[in-house]
C-alpha positions as CSV (number, residue, x, y, z in Angstrom):
1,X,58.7,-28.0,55.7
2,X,59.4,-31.1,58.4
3,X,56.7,-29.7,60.6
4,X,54.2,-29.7,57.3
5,X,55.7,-33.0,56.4
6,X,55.1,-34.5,60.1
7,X,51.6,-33.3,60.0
8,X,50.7,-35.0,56.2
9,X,52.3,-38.2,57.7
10,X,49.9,-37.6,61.2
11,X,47.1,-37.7,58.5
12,X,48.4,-40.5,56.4
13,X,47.6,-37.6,53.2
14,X,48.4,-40.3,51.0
15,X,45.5,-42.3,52.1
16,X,42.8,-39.3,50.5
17,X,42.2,-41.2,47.8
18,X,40.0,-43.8,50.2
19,X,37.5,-40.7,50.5
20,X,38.1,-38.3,47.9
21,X,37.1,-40.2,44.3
22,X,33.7,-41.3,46.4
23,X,32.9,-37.7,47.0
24,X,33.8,-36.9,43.4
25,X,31.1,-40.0,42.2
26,X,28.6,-38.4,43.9
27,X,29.2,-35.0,42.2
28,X,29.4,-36.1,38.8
29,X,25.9,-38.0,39.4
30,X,24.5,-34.8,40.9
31,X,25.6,-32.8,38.1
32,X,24.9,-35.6,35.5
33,X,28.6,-35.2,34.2
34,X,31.4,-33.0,35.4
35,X,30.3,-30.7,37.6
36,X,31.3,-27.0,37.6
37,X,34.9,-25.9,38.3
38,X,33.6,-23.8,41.3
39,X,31.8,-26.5,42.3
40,X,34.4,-29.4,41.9
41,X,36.7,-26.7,44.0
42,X,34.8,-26.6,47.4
43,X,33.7,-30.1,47.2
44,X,37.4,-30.8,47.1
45,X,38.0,-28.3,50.1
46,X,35.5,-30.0,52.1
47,X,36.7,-33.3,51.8
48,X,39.9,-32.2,52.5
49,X,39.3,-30.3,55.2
50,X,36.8,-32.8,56.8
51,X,38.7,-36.1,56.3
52,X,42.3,-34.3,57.8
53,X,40.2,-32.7,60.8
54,X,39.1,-36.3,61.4
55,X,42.5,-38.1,61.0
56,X,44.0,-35.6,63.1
57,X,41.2,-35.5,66.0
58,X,41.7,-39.6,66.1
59,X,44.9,-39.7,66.5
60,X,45.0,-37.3,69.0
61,X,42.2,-38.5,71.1
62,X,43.8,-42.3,71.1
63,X,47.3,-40.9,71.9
64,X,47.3,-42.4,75.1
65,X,47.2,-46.1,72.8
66,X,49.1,-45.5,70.7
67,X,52.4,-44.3,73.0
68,X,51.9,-47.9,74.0
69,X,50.9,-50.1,70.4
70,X,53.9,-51.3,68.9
71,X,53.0,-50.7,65.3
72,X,52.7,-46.9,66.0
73,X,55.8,-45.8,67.9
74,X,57.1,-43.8,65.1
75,X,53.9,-41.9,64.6
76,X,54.4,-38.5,64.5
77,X,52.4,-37.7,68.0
78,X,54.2,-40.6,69.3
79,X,57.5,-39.0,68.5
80,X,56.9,-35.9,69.5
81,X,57.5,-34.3,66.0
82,X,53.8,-32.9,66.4
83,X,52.7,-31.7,70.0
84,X,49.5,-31.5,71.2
85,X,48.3,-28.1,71.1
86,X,49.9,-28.3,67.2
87,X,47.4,-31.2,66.6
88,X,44.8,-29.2,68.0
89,X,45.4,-26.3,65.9
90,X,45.6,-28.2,63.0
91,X,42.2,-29.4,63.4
92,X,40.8,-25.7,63.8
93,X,42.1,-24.7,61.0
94,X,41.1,-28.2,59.3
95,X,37.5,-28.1,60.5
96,X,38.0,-23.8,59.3
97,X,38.2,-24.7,55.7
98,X,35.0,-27.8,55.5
99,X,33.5,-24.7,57.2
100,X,34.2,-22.2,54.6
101,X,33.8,-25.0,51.8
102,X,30.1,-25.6,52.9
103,X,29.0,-22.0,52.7
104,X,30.5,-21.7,49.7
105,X,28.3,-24.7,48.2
106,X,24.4,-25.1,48.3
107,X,22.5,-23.4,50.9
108,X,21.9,-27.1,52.6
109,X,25.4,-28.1,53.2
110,X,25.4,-24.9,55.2
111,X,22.5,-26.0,57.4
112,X,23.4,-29.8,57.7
113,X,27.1,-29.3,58.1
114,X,26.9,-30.5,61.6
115,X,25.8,-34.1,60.5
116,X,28.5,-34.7,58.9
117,X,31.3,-33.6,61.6
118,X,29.6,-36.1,64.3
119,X,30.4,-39.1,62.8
120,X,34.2,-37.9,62.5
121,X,34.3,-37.1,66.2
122,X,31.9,-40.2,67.7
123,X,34.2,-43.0,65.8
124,X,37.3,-42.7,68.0
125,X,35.5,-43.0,71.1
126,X,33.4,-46.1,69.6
127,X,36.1,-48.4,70.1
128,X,36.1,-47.6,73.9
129,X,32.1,-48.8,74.3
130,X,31.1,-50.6,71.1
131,X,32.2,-53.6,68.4
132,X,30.3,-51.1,66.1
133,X,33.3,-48.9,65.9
134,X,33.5,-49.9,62.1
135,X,30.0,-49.0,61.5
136,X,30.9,-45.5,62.3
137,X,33.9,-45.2,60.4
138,X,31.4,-46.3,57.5
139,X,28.5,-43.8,58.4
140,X,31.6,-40.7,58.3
141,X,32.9,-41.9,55.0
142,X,29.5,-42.6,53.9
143,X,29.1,-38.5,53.6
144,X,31.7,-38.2,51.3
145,X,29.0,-38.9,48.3
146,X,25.9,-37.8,50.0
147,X,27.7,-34.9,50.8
148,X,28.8,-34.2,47.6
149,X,25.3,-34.6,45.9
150,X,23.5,-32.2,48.5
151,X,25.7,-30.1,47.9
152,X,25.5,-29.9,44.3
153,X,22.0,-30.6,44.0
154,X,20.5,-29.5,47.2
155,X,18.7,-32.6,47.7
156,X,18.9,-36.5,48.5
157,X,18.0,-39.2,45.9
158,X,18.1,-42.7,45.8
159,X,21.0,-43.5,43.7
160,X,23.1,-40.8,45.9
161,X,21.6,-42.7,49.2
162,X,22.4,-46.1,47.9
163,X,25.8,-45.2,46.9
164,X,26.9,-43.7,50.6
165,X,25.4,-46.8,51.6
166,X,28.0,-49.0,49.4
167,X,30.9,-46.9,50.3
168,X,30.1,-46.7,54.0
169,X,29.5,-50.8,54.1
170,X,33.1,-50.8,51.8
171,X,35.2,-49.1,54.4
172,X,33.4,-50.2,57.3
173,X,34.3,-54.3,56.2
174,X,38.0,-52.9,55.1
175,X,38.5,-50.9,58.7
176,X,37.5,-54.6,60.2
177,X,40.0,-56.4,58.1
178,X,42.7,-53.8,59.5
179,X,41.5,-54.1,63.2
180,X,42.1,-58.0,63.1
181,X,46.0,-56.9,63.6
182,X,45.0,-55.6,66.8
183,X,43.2,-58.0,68.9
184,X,45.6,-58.7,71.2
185,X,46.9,-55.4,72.3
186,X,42.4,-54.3,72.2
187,X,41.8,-57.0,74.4
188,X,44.4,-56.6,77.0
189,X,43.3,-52.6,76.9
190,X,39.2,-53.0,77.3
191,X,38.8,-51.9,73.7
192,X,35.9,-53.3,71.0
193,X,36.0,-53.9,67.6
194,X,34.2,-57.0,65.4
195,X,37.5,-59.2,65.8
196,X,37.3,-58.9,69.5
197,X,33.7,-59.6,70.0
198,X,33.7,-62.5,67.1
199,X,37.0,-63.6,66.8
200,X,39.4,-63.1,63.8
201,X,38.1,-65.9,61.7
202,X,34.4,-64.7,62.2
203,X,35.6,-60.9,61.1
204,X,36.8,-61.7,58.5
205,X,34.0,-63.6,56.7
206,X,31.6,-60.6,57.9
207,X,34.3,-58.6,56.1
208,X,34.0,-60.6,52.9
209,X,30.1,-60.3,53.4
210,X,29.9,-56.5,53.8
211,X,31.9,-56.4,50.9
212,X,30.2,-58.1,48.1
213,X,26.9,-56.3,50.2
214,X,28.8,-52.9,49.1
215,X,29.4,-54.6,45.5
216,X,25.8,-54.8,45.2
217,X,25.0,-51.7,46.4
218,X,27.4,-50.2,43.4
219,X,26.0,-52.0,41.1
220,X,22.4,-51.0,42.5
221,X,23.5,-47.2,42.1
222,X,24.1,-48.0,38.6
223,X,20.7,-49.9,37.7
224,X,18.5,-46.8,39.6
225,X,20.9,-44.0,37.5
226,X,21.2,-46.0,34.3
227,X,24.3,-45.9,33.7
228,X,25.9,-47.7,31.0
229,X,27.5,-50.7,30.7
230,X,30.6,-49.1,31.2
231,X,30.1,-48.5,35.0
232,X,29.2,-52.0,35.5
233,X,33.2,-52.8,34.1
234,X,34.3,-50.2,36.4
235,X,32.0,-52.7,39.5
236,X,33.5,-55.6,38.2
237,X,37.1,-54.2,38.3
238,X,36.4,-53.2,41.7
239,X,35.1,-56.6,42.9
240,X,38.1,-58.6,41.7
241,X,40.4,-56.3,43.4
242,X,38.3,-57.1,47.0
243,X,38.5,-61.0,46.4
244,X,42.0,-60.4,45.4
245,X,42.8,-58.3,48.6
246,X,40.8,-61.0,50.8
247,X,42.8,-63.6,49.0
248,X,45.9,-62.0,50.8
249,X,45.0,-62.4,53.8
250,X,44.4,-65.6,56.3
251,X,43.5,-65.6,60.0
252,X,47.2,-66.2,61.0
253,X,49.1,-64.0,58.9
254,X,48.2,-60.2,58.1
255,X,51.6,-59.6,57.0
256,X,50.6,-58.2,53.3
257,X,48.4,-55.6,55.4
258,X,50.8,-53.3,54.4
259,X,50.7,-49.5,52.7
260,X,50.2,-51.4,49.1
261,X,47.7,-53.1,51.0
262,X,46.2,-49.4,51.8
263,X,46.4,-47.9,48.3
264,X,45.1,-51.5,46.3
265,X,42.2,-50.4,48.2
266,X,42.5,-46.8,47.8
267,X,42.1,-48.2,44.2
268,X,38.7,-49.0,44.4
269,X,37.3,-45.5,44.7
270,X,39.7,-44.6,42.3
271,X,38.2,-47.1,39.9
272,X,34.4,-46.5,40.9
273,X,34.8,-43.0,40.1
274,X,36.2,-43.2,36.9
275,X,33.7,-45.4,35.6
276,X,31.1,-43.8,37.0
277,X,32.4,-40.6,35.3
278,X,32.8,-43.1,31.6
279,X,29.5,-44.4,32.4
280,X,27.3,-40.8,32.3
281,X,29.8,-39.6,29.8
């Protein structure tokens, strides 16, 4: 039980709800309401699957960094609670059951599995060559809801297109807010994010940007599906939770990026989902 607990904690589990309700919008838009239980199964499976192989493979790859960051020496890697080859199996076995989940959906997740898993293993290399790290993060997350519809529907739409794009451009702006706590330790290491290239005060306006781009992009999804007005509360609940988190947060102070930070915006999906849900219901 303290090795599976090490290995949740090495994933941040807690932190599924940034992925999972997305993937679940894009079902119940694919299905037109709640989708099948067989279905609502393996598109759980493969999120799961996916977004802990990914977690896992990151923090294995940037091991080297983090044995040195100071915010991460209690991480279980770090530690030595998880070893290496653990973390590797983990993955196998991770990237196993995404595997099994696809074939167990529409004939096209089986073919264009493969898309999906290069985005998880490009992003933690990005930040070794490119300020476009966060762009990646996005384009991985963003195949939480595409992913979801093809697999459901066997197809790519609009509204499912336009809705990976919101979420993508959501966590992309978020993962730039977190790596503004990092631009010393980035800089003295050779690594690139938006902070480093523009400067913290820079980053975070593009973050506020991005995010009322993503708003838009919701609220898009809803005019192309016509969804009732009951989606667009759902939009408007999770746009005053962004200002609020941006509110939070100044140039010289990121102390309230903390784990309610994380779940506030775990909330959003959590929020878009349900009112997507309310909204074809």
């Amino acid at each position: 039980m303290g090795k599976l607990k090490a290995h949740l904690d090495n994933i941040a589990f807690s932190h599924s709800v940034f992925a999972l309700p997305f993937a679940y919008s894009g079902a119940v838009l694919a299905s037109g309401g709640l989708p099948s239980g067989h279905d609502l199964l393996w598109v759980t499976v493969a999120m799961v699957g996916a977004r802990s192989a990914a977690l896992a493979l990151n923090n294995f790859i940037d091991l080297e960094y983090d044995k040195i960051h100071p915010r991460f020496t209690q991480r279980p890697m770090v530690t030595g609670a998880i070893k290496p080859w653990e973390a590797v199996l983990f993955i196998a076995v991770s990237l196993g059951l995404f595997l099994l989940a696809a074939y167990n959906l529409h004939p096209l997740a089986r073919m264009l599995w493969p898309l999906a898993v290069v985005p998880l293993v490009l992003y933690p290399y990005m930040k070794r060559f490119s300020w476009t790290c966060h762009l990646v993060l996005g384009l991985a997350l963003a195949g939480a809801p595409i992913g979801a519809w093809i697999a459901i529907r066997g197809d790519l739409s609009l509204p499912a297109a336009l809705l990976g794009l919101a979420v993508g451009i959501w966590i992309a702006a978020f993962d730039v807010v977190y790596g503004c706590q990092d631009v010393a330790f980035d800089k003295t290491h050779g690594l690139h994010s938006m902070p480093v290239r523009f400067g913290i005060p820079r980053a975070l306006l593009l973050a506020k940007v991005m995010h009322a781009v993503s708003i838009a992009g919701f609220v898009a999804v809803g005019v192309f599906y016509g969804l009732s007005w009951l989606y667009y509360v759902g939009v408007a609940l999770a746009g005053a939770l962004l200002i609020y988190q941006h509110s939070i947060v100044k140039p010289d102070d990121f102390s309230r990026v903390t784990q309610p930070y994380f779940l506030r915006n775990g909330l959003v999906g959590i929020v878009i989902f349900v009112f997507t849900l309310a909204g074809l219901i």
